[in-house]
C-alpha positions as CSV (number, residue, x, y, z in Angstrom):
1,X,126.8,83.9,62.9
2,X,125.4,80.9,60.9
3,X,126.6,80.5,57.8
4,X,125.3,81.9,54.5
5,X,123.1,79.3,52.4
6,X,124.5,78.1,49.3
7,X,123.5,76.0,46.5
8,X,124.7,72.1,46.6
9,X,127.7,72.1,45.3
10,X,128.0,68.7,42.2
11,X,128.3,65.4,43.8
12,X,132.6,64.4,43.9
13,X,133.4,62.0,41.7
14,X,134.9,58.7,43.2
15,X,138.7,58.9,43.4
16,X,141.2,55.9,43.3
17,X,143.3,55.6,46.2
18,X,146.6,53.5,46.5
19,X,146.4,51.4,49.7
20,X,148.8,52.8,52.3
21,X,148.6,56.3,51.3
22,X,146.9,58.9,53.7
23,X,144.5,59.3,50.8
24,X,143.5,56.1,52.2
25,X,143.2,56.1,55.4
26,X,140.7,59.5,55.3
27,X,137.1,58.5,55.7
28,X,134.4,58.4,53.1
29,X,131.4,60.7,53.3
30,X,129.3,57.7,54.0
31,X,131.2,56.9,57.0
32,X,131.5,60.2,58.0
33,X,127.5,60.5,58.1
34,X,127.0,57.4,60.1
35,X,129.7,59.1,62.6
36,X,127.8,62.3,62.6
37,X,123.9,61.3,61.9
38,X,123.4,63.3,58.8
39,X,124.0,63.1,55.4
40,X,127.7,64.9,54.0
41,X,129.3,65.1,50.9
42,X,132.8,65.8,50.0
43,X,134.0,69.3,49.3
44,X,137.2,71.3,49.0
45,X,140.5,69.0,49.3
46,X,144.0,70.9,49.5
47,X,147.4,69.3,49.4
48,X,149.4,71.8,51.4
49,X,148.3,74.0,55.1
50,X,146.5,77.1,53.8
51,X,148.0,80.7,54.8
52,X,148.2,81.2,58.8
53,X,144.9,83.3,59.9
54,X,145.3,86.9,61.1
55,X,144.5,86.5,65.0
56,X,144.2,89.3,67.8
57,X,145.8,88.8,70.1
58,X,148.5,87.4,67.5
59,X,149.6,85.0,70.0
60,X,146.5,82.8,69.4
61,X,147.3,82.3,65.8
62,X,147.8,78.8,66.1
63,X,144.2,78.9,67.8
64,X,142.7,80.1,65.5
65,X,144.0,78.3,62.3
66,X,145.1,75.0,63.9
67,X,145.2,73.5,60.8
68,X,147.1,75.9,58.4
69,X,150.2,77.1,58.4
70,X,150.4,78.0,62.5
71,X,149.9,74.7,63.1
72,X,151.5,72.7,60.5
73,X,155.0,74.1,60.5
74,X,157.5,74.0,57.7
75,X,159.0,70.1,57.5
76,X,156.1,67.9,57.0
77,X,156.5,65.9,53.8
78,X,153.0,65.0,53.4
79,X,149.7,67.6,53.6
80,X,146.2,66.3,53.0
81,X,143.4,68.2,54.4
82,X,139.5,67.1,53.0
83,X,136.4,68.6,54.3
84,X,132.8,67.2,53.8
85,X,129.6,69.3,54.0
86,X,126.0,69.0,54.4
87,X,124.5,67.2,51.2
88,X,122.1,69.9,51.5
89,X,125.0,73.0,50.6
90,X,123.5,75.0,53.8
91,X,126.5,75.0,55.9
92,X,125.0,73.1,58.9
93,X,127.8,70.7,59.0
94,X,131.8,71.1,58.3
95,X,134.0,68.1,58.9
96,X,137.3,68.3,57.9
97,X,139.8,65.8,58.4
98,X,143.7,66.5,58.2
99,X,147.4,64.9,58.5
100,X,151.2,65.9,58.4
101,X,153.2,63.6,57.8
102,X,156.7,64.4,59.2
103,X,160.6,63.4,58.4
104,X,160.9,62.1,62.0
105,X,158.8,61.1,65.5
106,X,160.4,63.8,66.8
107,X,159.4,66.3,64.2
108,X,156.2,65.0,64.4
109,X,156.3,65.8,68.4
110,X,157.7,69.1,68.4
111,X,155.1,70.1,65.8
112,X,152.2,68.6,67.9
113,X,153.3,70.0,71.5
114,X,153.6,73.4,69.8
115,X,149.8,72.8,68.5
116,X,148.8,72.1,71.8
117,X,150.7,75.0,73.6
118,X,149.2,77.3,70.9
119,X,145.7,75.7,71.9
120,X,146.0,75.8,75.7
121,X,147.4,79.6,75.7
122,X,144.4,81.3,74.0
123,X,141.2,81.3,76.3
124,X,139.6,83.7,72.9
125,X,140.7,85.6,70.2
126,X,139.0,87.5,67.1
127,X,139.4,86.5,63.5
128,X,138.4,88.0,60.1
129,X,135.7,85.8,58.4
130,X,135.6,85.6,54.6
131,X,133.2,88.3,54.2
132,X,135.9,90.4,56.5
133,X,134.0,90.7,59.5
134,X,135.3,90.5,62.7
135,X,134.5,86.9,64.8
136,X,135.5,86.0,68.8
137,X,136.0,82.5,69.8
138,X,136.3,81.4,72.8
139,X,138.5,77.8,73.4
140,X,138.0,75.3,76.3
141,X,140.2,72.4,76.1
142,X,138.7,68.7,77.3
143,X,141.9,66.5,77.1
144,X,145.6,67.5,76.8
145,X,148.2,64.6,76.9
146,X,151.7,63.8,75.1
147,X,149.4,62.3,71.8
148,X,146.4,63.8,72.0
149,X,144.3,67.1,71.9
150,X,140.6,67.9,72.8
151,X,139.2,71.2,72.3
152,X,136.1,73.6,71.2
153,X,135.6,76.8,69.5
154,X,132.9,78.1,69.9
155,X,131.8,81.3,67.9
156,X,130.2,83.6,70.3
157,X,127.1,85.4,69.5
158,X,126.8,82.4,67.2
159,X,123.8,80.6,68.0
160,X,125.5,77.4,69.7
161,X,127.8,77.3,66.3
162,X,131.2,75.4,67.7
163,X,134.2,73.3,66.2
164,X,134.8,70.2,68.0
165,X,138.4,69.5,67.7
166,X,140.8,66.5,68.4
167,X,144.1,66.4,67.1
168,X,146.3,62.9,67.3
169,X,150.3,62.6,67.6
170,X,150.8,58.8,65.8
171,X,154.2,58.7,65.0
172,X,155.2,60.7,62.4
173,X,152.0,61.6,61.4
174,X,149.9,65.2,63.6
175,X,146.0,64.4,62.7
176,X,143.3,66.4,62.9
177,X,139.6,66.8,63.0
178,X,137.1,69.4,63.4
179,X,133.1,69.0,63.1
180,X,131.5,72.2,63.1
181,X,127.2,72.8,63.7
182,X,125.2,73.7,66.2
183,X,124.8,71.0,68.4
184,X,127.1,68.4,70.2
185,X,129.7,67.1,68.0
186,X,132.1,65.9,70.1
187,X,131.6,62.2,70.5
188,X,131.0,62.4,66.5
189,X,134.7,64.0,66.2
190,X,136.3,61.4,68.9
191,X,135.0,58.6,66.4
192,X,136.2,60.4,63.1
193,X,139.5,61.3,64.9
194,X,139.9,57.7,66.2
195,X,139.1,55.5,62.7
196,X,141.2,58.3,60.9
197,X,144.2,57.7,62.9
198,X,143.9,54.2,63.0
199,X,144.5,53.8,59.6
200,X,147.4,55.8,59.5
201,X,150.9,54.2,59.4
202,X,153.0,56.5,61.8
């Protein structure tokens, strides 16, 4: 199911970022476009995980809401999660970039090898969409190693609709970042995933 069309939401107005901060390190709609070959602008931005989805089976929670509350457990001490959309307000293009920062490396670790085991252990599930329908995905993971996470979710009975997601372990800090269309978005989430962790501190 594609999403609903939706009028452009206003243009964000520039913020001011302290150097060093994870505000910092995200990356701007204008590099996100280059990444992703089309045109995004910045939408909703949230300071703490949102409310863990309702999965079935409920053992693919973390699946299915990687970054909320499933997947960034209680004990992080920072929470910044941004997502860009389609200049055009049609819902072609999500890409949402995310970080926990963590009181420890080992924190840090627990939280991410929990992410991935989450990941790994749910081949599909079904979740409730906004307008409270039901929705299966089905998850394939690319690459699973002690500091880094590749997978896909793709919406079936979607139309080639899929989240391409890679999720970084960089010290302290669990990163994440999904870009959702219709096409291939993988290599474009690689390069998000790889300049947004970069500029991180650990």
């Amino acid at each position: 199911m594609w999403p609903t069309s939706k009028a452009a939401p206003p243009a964000a107005s520039p913020l001011h970022v302290v150097p060093g901060t994870v505000q910092a390190a995200v990356l701007t709609p204008d590099e996100v476009s280059k990444a992703i070959g089309t045109t995004v602008i910045a939408g909703p931005q949230t300071d703490q995980p949102p409310a863990a989805l309702t999965a079935d089976p409920a053992l693919c929670a973390v699946a299915v809401g990687p970054a909320t509350a499933s997947g960034y457990t209680s004990g992080w001490t920072v929470f910044l999660s941004t997502t860009y959309e389609d200049s055009a307000g049609s819902g072609d293009y999500t890409v949402t970039q995310t970080v926990g920062v963590y009181g420890s490396a080992d924190q840090a670790t627990s939280v991410f090898g929990k992410l991935g085991d989450g990941v790994k252990g749910c081949p599909s599930a079904t979740r409730t969409d906004p307008n409270q329908s039901p929705v299966k995905w089905d998850y394939s993971v690319g690459t699973a190693t002690s500091d880094t996470l590749v997978w896909t979710a793709t919406q079936e009975s979607g139309g080639g609709w899929a989240c391409y997601r890679q999720a970084r372990l960089k010290g302290k800090d669990v990163v994440q970042v999904a870009v959702c269309e219709g096409g291939a978005g993988g290599s474009a989430a690689a390069q998000v995933a790889g300049q947004f962790t970069a500029r991180l501190g650990g």
